[in-house]
C-alpha positions in Angstrom: -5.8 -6.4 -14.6 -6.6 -4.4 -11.6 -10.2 -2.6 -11.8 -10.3 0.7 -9.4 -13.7 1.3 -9.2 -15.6 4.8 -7.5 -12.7 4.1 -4.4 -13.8 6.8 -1.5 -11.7 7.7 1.6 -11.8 9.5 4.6 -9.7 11.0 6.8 -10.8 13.1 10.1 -13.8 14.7 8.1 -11.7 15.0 5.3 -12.8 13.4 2.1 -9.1 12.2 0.5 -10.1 10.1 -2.2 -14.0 11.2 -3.9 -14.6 8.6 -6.1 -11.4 7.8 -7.6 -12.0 5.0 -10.5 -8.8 3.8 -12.9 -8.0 0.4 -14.5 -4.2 -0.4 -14.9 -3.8 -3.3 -17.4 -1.3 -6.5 -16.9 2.4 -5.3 -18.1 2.1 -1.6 -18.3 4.1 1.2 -16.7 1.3 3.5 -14.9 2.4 6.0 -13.7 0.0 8.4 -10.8 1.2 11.8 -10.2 -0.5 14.9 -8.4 0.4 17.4 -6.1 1.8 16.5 -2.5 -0.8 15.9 0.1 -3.0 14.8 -2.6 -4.1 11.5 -1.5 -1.5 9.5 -4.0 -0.2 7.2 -1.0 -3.5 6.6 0.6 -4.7 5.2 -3.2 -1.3 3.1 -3.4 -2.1 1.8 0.7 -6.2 0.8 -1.1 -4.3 -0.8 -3.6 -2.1 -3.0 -1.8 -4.6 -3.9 1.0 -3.3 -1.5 3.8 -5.9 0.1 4.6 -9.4 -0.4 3.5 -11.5 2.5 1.4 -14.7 3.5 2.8 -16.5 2.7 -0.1 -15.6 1.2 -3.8 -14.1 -1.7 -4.7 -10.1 -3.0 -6.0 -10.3 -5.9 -7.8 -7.0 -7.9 -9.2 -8.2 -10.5 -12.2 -11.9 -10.6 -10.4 -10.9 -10.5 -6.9 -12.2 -7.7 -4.6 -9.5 -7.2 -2.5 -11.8 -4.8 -0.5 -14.2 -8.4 0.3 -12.0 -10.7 1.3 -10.7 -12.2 4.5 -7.0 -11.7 5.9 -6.1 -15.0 4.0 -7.3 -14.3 0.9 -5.5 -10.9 0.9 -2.2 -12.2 1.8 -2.5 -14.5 -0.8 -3.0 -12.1 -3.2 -0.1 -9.9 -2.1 2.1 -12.8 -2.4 1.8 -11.6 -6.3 3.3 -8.3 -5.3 6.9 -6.2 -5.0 7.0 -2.8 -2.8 9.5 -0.4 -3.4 9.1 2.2 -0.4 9.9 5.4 -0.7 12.6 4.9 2.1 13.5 1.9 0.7 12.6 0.4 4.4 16.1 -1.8 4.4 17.3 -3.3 7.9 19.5 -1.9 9.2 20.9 -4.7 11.5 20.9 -7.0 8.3 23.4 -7.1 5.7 22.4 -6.4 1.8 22.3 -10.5 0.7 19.7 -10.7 4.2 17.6 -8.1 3.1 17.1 -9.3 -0.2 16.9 -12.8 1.6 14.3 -11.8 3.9 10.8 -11.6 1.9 12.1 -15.7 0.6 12.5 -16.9 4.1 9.5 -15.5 5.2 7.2 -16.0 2.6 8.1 -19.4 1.0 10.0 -22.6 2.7 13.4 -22.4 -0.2 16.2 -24.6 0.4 19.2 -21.7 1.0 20.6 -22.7 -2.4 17.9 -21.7 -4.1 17.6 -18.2 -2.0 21.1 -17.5 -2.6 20.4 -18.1 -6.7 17.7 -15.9 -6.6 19.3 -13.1 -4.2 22.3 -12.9 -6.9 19.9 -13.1 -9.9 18.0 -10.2 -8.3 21.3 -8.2 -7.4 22.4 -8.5 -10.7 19.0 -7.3 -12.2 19.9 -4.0 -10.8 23.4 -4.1 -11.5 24.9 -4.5 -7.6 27.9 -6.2 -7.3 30.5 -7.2 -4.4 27.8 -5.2 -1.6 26.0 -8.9 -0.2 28.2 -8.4 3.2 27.5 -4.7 3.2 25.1 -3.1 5.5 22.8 -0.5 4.6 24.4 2.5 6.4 28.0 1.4 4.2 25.9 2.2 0.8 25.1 5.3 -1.1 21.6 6.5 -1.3 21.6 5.2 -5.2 22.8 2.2 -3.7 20.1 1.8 -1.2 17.9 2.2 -3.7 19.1 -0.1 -5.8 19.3 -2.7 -2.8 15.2 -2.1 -2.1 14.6 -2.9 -5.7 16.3 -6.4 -5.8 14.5 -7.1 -2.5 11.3 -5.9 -4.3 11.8 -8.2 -7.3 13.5 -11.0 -5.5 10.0 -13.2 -5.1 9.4 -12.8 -9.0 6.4 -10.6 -8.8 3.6 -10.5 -11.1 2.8 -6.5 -10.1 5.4 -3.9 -8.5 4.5 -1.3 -6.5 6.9 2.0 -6.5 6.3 4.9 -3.7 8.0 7.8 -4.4 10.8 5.5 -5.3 13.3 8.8 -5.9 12.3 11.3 -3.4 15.6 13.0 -1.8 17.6 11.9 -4.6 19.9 14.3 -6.8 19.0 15.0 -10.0 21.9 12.1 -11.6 20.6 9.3 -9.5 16.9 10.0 -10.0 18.0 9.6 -13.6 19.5 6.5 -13.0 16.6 4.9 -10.7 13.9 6.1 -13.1 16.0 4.3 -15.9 16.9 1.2 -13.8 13.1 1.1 -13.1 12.2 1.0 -16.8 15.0 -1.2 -17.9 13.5 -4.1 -15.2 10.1 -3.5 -16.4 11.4 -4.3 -19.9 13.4 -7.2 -18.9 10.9 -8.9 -16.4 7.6 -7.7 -17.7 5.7 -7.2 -14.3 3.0 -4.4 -13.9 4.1 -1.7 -12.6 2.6 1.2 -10.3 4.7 4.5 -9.6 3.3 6.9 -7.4 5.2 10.1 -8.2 5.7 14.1 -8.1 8.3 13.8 -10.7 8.2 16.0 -13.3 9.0 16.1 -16.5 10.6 12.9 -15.5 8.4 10.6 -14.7 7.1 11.4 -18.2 10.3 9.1 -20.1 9.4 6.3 -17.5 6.1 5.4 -17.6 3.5 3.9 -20.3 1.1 5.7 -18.9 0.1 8.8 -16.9 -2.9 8.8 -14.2 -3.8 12.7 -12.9 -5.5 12.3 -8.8 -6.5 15.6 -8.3 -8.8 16.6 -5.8 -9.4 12.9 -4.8 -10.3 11.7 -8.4 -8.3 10.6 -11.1 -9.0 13.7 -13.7 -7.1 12.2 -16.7 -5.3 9.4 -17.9 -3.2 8.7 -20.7 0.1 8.7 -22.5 2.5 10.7 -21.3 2.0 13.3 -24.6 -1.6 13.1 -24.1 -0.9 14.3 -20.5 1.5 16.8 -21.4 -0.5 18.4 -23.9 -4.3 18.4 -21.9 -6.3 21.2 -21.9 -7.9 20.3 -18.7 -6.6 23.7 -15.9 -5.4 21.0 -13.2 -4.0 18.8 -15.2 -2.4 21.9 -17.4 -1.8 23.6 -13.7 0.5 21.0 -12.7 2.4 19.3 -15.8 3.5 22.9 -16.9 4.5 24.4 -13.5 7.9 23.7 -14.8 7.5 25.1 -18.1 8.0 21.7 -19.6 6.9 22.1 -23.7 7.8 18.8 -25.4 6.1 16.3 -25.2 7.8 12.4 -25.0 6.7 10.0 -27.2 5.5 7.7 -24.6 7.2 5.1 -22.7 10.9 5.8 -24.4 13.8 6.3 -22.5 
């Protein structure tokens, strides 16, 4: 469980996050959405231990991340997988090295064991015959797909997703949202999506968190988000003109 309590930040004078307060339980599919500029990436940097807030506390099973010392942090961020919104691949390393890298650098595997798991994790998001390719041979889908193995290859317990389809066209968003949700179902980590997404992000996700303003107006299911009465909530779900609400969590 992670426990996001009255988390302030900020930024030259400017107050980004005012008091922002969530709790994302162990195995769901939350997803955080808001308007661009809104202070979603400076909550998911809080989260992961990039960057301190002001004030507040982030707590994972007990554990203030916002009070402990550079070793305690790393060791709890051994628990998690970043997707980044560039997908942040080498470019001088092949696909298998990429996926490779977090093992070597984190834990000392015999190779075997690194190539079992690199495959595994390849085949998780259905890649195959692209270990000897670089990134700049693979198609954006591709690249994204190639983050996302690297992302699960350590087995995390929570995954962190950045704007994991910004830039995309509207068939491969489809296909990386559903990827997303079919590894979530398979592995069972927690999952975190920062997103803009909409209605998308909507057939994805467990459940919906609204930052607006540097708080966290609402959260719910998806329906319950879709049909809010709250103006910014309302403002943004329905710029689209998006009427039907999902059930919740369904593909």
């Amino acid at each position: 469980m992670i426990i996001i309590t009255d988390v302030h930040k900020v930024f030259e004078g400017q107050e980004v996050l005012r008091g922002v307060n969530l709790t994302i339980h162990g195995g769901e599919l939350i997803a955080i959405i808001g308007k661009s500029g809104g202070g979603k990436s400076v909550l998911l940097k809080s989260i992961i231990g990039l960057q301190s807030p002001d004030t507040g506390s982030i707590s994972f099973d007990g554990l203030d991340i916002t009070r402990v010392n550079q070793q305690q942090l790393n060791k709890v961020r051994e628990r998690f997988g970043v997707l980044f919104q560039s997908g942040a691949l080498f470019d001088s390393f092949t696909v298998y090295d990429n996926i490779a890298f977090p093992l070597r650098e984190r834990y000392g595997l015999p190779e075997a064991e690194i190539k079992a798991r690199v495959y595994d994790a390849l085949g998780e998001v259905g890649l195959k015959d692209v270990d000897n390719k670089y990134p700049a041979e693979l198609s954006g889908g591709m690249k994204k797909r190639a983050a996302l193995a690297r992302a699960l290859v350590t087995r995390p317990e929570i995954v962190f997703f950045d704007e994991p389809t910004t830039g995309l066209d509207p068939v491969l968003k489809n296909s990386i949202h559903k990827l997303i949700k079919q590894c979530h179902q398979n592995i069972g980590f927690t999952g975190i999506i920062i997103s803009h997404e909409i209605p998308d992000i909507f057939y994805v996700a467990d459940r919906v968190a609204m930052l607006h303003d540097g708080v966290i107006v609402q959260d719910g299911t998806p329906s319950e988000i879709i049909n809010s009465q709250l103006p910014s909530v309302r403002a943004f779900v329905h710029a689209g003109n998006y009427e039907v609400a999902p059930s919740g969590g369904g593909e």
